[in-house]
C-alpha positions, 0 to 999 in steps of 0.5 A, a space after each residue: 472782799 475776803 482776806 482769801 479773796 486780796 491780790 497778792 502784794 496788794 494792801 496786807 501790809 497795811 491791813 496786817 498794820 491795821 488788825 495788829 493795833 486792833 488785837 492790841 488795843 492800845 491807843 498807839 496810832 500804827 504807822 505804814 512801812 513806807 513811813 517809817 522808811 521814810 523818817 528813818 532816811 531822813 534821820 539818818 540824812 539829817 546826821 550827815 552834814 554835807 555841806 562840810 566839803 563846800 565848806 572846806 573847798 569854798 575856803 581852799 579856792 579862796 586862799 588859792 585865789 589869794 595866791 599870787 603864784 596862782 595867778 602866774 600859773 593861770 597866764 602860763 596856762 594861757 600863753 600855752 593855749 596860744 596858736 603856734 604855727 603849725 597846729 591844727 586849726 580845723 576850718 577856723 580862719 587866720 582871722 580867727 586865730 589872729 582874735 584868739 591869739 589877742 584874747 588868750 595874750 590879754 588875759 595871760 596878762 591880766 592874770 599877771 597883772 593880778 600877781 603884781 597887785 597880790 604881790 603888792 598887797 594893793 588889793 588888801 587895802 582896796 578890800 580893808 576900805 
């Protein structure tokens, strides 16, 4: 097959890759443009260090935990989402929205809970041990 008789878009890429390092004659092994392409991306992604952000929000979300004022905004959330009288239940049963109630107080006061212990300083010395 003929340069004349090659489809367009076809392999001149690499064929013109391939008559360039034989009209110069050096010992250079040539490289495709896909290649090159493709280790170019990778050193540019192995500059950008990614994992700084998780870094910095693993450390944020840890102090905030540690923070007993957290811990008694999270019980506030949860008696708000508490079912009042007169809201929309959908199909749900009194049954129903009796165990949601018990469960949305029971983990409002465990959140409290948690705040006393903060508070304390009881969690400290469990962890220091």
């Amino acid at each position: 097959m003929t340069a004349q008789q090659r489809r367009p878009g076809g392999d001149s890429e690499a064929a013109a890759v391939v008559s360039l390092a034989a009209k110069t004659e050096t010992s250079v092994r040539p490289i495709s443009a896909r290649a090159l392409v493709r280790s170019e991306v990778s050193r540019i992604l192995a500059r950008i260090d990614t994992a700084e952000p998780i870094r910095r929000r693993v450390v944020q979300d840890a102090m905030n935990d540690a923070l007993a004022c957290t811990w008694r905004r999270r019980a506030e959330l949860f008696e708000w989402a508490r079912p009042r009288p007169g809201d929309f239940n959908g199909n749900a049963t009194a049954a129903e929205m009796a165990e949601r109630d018990r469960l949305l107080v029971a983990q409002a006061k465990a959140c409290r809970n948690k705040a006393i212990l903060l508070e304390l300083h009881i969690l400290d010395e469990i962890e220091a041990s």
